[in-house]
C-alpha positions as CSV (number, residue, x, y, z in Angstrom):
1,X,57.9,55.2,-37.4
2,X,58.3,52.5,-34.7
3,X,58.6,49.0,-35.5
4,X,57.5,46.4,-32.6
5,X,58.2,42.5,-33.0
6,X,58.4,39.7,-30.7
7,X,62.1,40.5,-30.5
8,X,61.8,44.2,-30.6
9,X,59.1,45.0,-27.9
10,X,57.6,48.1,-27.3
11,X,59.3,50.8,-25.1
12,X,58.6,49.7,-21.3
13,X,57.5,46.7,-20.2
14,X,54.9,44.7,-21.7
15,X,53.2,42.4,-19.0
16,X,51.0,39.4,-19.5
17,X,47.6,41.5,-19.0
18,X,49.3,44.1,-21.6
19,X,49.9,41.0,-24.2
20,X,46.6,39.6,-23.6
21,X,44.8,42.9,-24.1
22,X,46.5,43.5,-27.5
23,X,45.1,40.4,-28.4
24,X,41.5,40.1,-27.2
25,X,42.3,44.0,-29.5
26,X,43.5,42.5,-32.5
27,X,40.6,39.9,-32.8
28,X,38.1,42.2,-31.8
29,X,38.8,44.7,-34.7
30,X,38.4,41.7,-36.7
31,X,34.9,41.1,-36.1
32,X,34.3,44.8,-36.3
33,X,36.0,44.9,-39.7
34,X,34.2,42.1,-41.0
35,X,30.7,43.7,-40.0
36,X,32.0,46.5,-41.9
37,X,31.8,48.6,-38.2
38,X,33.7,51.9,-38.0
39,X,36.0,52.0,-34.5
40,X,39.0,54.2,-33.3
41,X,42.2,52.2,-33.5
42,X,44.4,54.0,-31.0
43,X,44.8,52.2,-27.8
44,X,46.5,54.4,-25.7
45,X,45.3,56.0,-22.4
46,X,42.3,54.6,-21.3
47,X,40.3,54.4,-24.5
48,X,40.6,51.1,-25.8
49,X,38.1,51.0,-28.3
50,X,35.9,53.9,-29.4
51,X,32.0,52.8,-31.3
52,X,30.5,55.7,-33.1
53,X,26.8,54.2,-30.9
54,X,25.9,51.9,-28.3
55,X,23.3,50.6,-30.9
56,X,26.2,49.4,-33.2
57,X,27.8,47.5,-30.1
58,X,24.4,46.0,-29.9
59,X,24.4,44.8,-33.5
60,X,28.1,43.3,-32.8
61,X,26.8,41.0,-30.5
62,X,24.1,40.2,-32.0
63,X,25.5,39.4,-35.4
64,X,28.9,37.7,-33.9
65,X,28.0,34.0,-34.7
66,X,26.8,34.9,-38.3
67,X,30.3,36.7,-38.4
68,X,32.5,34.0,-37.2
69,X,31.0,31.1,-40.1
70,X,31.4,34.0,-42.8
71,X,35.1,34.3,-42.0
72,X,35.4,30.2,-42.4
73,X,35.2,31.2,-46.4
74,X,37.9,32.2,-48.3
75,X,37.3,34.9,-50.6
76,X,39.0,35.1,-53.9
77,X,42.1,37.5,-55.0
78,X,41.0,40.2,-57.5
79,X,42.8,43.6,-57.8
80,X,39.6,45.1,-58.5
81,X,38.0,43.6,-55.5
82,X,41.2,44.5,-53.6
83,X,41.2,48.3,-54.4
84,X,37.7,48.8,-53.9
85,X,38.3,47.3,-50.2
86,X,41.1,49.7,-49.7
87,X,39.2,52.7,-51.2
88,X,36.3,52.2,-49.1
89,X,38.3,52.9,-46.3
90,X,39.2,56.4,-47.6
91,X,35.4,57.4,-46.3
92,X,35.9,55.7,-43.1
93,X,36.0,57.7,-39.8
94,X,39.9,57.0,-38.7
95,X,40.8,56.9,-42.2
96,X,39.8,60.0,-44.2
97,X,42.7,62.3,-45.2
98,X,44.4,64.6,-42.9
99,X,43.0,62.1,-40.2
100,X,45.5,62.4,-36.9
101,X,47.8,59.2,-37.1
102,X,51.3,58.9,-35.3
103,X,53.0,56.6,-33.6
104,X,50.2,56.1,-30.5
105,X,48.5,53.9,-33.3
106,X,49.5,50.5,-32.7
107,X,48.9,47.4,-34.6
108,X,49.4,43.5,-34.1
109,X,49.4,41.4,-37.1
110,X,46.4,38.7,-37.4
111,X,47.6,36.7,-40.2
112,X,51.1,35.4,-40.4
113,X,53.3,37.9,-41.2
114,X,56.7,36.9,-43.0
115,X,56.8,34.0,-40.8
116,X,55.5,35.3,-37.8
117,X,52.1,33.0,-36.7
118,X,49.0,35.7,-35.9
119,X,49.4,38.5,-32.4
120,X,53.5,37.8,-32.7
121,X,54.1,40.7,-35.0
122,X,53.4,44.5,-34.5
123,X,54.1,47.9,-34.8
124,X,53.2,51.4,-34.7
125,X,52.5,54.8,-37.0
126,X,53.2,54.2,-40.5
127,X,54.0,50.6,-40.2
128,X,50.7,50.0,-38.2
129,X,49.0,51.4,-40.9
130,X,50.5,49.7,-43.6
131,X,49.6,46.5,-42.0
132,X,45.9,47.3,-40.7
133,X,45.2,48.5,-44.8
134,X,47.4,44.7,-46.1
135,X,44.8,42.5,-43.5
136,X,41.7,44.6,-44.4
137,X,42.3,44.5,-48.1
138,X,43.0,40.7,-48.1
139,X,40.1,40.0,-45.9
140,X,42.5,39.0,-43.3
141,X,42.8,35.6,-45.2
142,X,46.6,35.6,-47.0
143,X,49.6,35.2,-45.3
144,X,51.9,38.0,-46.3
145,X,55.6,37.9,-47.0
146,X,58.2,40.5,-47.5
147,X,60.5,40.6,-50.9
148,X,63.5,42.8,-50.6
149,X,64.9,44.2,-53.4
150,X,66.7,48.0,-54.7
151,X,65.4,50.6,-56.4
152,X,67.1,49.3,-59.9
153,X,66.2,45.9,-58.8
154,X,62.1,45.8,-58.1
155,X,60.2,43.3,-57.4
156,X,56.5,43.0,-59.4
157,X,54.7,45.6,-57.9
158,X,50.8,44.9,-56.9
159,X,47.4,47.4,-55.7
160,X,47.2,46.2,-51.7
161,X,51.3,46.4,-51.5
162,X,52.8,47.4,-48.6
163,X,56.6,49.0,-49.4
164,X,59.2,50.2,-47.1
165,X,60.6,53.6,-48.1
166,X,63.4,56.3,-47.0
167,X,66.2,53.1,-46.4
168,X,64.1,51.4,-44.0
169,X,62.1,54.4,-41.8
170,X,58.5,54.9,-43.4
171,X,56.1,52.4,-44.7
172,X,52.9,53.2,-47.4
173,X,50.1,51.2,-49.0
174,X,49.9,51.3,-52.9
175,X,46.9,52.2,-54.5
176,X,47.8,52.3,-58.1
177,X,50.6,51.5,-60.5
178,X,51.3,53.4,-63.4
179,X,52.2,51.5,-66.9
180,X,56.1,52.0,-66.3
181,X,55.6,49.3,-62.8
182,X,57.8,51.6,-60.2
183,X,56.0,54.7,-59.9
184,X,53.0,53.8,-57.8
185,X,50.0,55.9,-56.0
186,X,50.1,55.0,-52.2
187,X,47.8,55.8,-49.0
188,X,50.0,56.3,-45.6
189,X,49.3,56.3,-42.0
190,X,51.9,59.2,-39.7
191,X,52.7,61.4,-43.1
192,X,53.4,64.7,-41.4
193,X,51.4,62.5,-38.4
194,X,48.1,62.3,-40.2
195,X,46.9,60.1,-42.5
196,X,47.2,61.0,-46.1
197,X,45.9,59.4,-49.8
198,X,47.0,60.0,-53.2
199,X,51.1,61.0,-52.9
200,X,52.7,59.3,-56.3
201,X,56.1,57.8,-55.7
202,X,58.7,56.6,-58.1
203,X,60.3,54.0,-56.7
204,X,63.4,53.2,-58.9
205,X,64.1,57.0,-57.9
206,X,67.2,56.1,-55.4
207,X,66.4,58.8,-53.4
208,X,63.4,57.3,-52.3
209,X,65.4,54.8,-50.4
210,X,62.9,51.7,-51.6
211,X,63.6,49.4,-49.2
212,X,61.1,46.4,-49.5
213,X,57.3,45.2,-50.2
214,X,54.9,43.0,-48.2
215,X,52.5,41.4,-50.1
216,X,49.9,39.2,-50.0
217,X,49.3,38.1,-53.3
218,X,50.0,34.2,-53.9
219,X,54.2,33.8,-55.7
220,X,53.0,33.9,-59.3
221,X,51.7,30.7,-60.9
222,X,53.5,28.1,-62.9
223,X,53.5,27.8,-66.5
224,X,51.6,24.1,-66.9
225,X,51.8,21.6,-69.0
226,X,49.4,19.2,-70.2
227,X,49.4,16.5,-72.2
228,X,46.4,15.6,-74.2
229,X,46.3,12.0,-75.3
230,X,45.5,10.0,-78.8
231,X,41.5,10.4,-78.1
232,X,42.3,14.3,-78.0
233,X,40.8,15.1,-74.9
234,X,41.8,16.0,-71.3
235,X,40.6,17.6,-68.0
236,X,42.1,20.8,-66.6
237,X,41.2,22.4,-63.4
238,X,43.9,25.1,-61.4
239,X,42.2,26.9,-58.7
240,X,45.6,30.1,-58.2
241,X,45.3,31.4,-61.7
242,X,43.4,32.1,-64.8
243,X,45.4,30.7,-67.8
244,X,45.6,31.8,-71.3
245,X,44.7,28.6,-73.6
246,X,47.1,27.8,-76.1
247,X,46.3,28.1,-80.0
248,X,45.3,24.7,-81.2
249,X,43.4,23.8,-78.0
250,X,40.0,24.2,-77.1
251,X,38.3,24.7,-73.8
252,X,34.9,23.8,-72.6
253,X,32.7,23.8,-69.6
254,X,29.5,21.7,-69.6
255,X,26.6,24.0,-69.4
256,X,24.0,21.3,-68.9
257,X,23.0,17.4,-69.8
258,X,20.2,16.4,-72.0
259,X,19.4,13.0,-71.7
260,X,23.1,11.1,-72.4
261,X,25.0,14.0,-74.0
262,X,26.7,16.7,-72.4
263,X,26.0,20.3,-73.8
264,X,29.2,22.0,-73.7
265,X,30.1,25.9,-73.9
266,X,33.5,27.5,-75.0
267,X,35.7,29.9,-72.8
268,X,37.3,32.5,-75.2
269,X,41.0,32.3,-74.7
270,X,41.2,33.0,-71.3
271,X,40.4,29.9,-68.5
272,X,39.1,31.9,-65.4
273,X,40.8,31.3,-62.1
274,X,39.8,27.8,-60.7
275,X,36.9,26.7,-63.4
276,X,37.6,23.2,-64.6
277,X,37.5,22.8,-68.1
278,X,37.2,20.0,-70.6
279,X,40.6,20.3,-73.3
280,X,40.1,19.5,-76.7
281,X,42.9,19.3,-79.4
282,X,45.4,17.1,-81.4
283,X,47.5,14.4,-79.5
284,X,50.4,16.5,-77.8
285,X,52.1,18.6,-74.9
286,X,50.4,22.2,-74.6
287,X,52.0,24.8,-72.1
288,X,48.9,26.9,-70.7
289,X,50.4,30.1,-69.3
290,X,49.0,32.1,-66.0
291,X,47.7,35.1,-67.1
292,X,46.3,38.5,-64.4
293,X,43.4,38.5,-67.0
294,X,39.8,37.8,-65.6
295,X,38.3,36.0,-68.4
296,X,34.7,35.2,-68.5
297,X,33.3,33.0,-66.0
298,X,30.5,30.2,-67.3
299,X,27.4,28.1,-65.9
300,X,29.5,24.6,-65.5
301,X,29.0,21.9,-63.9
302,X,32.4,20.2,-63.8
303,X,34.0,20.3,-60.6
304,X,38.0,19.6,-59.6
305,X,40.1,19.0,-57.2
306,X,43.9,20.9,-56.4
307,X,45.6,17.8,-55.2
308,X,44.7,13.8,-55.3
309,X,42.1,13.4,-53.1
310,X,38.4,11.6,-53.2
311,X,35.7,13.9,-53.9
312,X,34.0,15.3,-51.1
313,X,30.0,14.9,-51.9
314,X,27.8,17.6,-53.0
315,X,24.7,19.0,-51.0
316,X,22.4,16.6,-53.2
317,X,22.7,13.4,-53.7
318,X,24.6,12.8,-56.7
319,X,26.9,10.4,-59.1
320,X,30.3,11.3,-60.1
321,X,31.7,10.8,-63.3
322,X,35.2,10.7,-65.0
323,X,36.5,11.2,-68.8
324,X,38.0,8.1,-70.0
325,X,37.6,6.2,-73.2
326,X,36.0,2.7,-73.0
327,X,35.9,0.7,-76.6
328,X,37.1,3.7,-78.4
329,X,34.3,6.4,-77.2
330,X,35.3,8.9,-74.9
331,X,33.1,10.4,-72.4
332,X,32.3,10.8,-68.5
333,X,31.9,7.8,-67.3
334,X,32.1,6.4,-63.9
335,X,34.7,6.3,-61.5
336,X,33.7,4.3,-59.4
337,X,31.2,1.8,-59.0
338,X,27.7,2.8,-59.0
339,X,28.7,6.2,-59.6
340,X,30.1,6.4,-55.7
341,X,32.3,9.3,-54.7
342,X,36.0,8.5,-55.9
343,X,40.0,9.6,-55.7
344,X,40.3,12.4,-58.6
345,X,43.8,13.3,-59.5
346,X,45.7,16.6,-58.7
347,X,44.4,19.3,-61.4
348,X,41.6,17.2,-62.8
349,X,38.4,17.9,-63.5
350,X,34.9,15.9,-62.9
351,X,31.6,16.2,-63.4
352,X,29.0,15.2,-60.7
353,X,25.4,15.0,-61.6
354,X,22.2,15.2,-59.2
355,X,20.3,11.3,-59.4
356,X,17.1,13.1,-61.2
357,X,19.1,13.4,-64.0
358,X,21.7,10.4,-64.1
359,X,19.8,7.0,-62.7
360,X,20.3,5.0,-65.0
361,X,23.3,6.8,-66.9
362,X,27.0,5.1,-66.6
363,X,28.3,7.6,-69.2
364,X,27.9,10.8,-70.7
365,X,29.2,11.7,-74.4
366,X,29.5,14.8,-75.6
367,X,27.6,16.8,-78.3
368,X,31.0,17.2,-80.9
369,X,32.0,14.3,-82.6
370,X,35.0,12.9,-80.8
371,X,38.7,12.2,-82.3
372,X,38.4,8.3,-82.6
373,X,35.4,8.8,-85.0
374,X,37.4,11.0,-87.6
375,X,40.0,7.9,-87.8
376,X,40.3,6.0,-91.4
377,X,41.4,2.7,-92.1
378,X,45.1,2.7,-93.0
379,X,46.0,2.1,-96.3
380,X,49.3,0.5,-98.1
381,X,50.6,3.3,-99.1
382,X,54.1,2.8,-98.4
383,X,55.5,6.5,-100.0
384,X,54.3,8.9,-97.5
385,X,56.4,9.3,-94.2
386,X,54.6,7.7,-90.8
387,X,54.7,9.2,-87.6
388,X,52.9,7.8,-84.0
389,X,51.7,10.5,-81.8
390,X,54.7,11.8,-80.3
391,X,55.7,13.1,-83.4
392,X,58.6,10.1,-84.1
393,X,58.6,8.8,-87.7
394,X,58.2,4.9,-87.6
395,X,57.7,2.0,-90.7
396,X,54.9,0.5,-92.1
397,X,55.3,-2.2,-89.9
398,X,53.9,0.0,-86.9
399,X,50.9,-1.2,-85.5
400,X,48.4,1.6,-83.7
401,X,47.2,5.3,-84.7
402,X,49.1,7.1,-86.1
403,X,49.7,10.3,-88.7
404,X,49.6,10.3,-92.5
405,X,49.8,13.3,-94.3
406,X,48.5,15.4,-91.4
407,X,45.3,12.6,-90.5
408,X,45.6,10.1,-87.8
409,X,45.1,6.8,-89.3
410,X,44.4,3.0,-87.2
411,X,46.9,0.9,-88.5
412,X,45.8,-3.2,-87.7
């Protein structure tokens, strides 16, 4: 296998024209890959690109401003999604097994590549293969990054993995992982200079000579904390990961409004990837934990934002709503005035609603009873221990909610 880098150029000079070619190259195979267009790879001699008919040329040009806007949207990271991008390769002309592939196959990277920007990283053979499979099965959209590690010493292994074998010589794509997480199923461009699917590799095997992986998958997701306050209700909206939902804490999406009330649905344990939820549960710190699990994605209408920023405005014409409690009642209310477009915080979730169904409306409440209406008036019962809602015992002098027995109680 060959390696070529900015620093490590291929044998013989490369001139201008040379460097210029390889790129108009790389981000032509993009548009061919996005339109899902079969071409020849090599580039070498005089055949620069090779098109299975003029007809499908035709439909390249034709279908090039439709392609450019498509590849504007990101498209979320799935391992199914993932694998089923990679395995539809394996029916490709160029790809199929026992395909020629050696090291006249050249590749230039067009995402960033372990710090390299886009066109400033290559290579050839195996390594051009590994790298053609990473950009098509992440929709040439993630950066990827290399993790170096030994064969007692792996790192998390993931389907759409590049790894670098036999002490730094030969590179392969991993197509499946068994349960033990080292011995994986990999596709590989220049094996016995062809291209070949299915070989199963143990990686922790030293005489494999595991060497690295490239991935593109995001660094795993934090654990996250979240505090829901004395009303017992807060927002929650992460866009990287799905989270498991703690025990003792509910999650809801709103499914629709009728008249003043929201109608809300439960997730079941799992919080999909990037659906902002409402949180129900008692006064406290929760830790939600990322999870790989899926979970089961739900009509909502809540909305939320990554960092602090002002909403960007729907495609209709809408108001945009907040929860907050105003004279004990929690619900969605405004956040700004008339319902104008305001600055949501980092990981928060809001709910924007089209005019035909909110003139008129500066809150919505929701259909379960809220935590202020279970409250009691406090008693003079001076035996039982106090605590406010951090969990810290105070006297009967405290003024405020706070727990008796296991029931929050307003003391005046």
């Amino acid at each position: 296998m060959f390696l070529a880098t900015k620093e490590k150029p291929f044998d013989g000079p490369k001139t201008f024209a040379t460097c210029i070619k390889l790129k108009n190259y790389t981000m032509t195979k993009n548009l061919y890959n996005c339109l899902g267009i079969h071409q020849s790879f090599k580039l070498h001699g005089t055949h620069f690109l090779g098109f299975e008919s003029c007809r499908r040329a035709l439909v390249i040009l034709m279908m090039a401003s439709v392609t450019i806007l498509t590849s504007l949207a990101q498209t979320p990271l799935n391992e199914t999604e993932v694998y089923n991008r990679i395995m539809e390769r394996q029916f490709m002309e160029g790809y199929m097994e026992g395909t020629p592939w050696d090291n006249s196959h050249l590749y230039f990277n067009m995402v960033e590549f372990d710090g390299y920007p886009a066109n400033c990283y290559g290579g050839a053979g195996c390594f051009a293969f590994m790298m053609d499979m990473m950009e098509y099965a992440s929709n040439y959209e993630y950066p990827i990054r290399i993790i170096y590690g030994t064969y007692d010493n792996l790192p998390e292994i993931r389907i759409g993995d590049g790894v670098r074998l036999n002490d730094d010589t030969h590179s392969v794509v991993v197509i499946g992982v068994n349960d033990d997480g080292h011995t994986v199923t990999v596709a590989e461009g220049n094996f016995n200079s062809s291209v070949h699917w299915g070989r199963t590799i143990d990686l922790a095997d030293s005489n494999n000579g595991f060497y690295y992986i490239a991935t593109f998958w995001p660094e795993s997701a934090p654990d996250v904390t979240i505090t829901i306050g004395q009303y017992g209700y807060a927002t929650f909206y992460y866009p990287n990961s799905a989270y498991t939902i703690p025990e003792d804490v509910e999650a809801f999406a709103v499914k629709n409004i009728s008249g003043k009330t929201l109608q809300l649905i439960p997730f079941s344990g799992i919080i999909p990837q990037g659906s902002p939820v409402i949180l129900k549960g008692e006064p406290g710190n929760y830790t939600f934990e990322p999870t790989s699990e899926e979970g089961t994605y739900l009509q909502n209408m809540l909305r939320g934002t990554k960092e602090t920023v002002e909403i960007t405005p729907e495609s209709q014409e809408c108001k945009y709503y907040k929860l907050a409690v105003k004279n004990g009642k929690v619900g969605f209310y405004y956040g700004e005035e008339e319902g104008a477009p305001f600055v949501n915080e980092a990981h928060k979730a809001y709910l924007p609603v089209p005019l035909s169904m909110s003139y008129g409306i500066n809150c919505f409440t929701f259909d379960a009873t809220t935590s202020i209406n279970n409250m009691q008036a406090a008693g003079e019962d001076t035996d039982q221990a106090i605590y406010n809602l951090s969990g810290q015992r105070v006297s009967n002098s405290y003024k405020g909610v706070v727990i008796i027995n296991g029931k929050k109680v307003l003391r005046k």
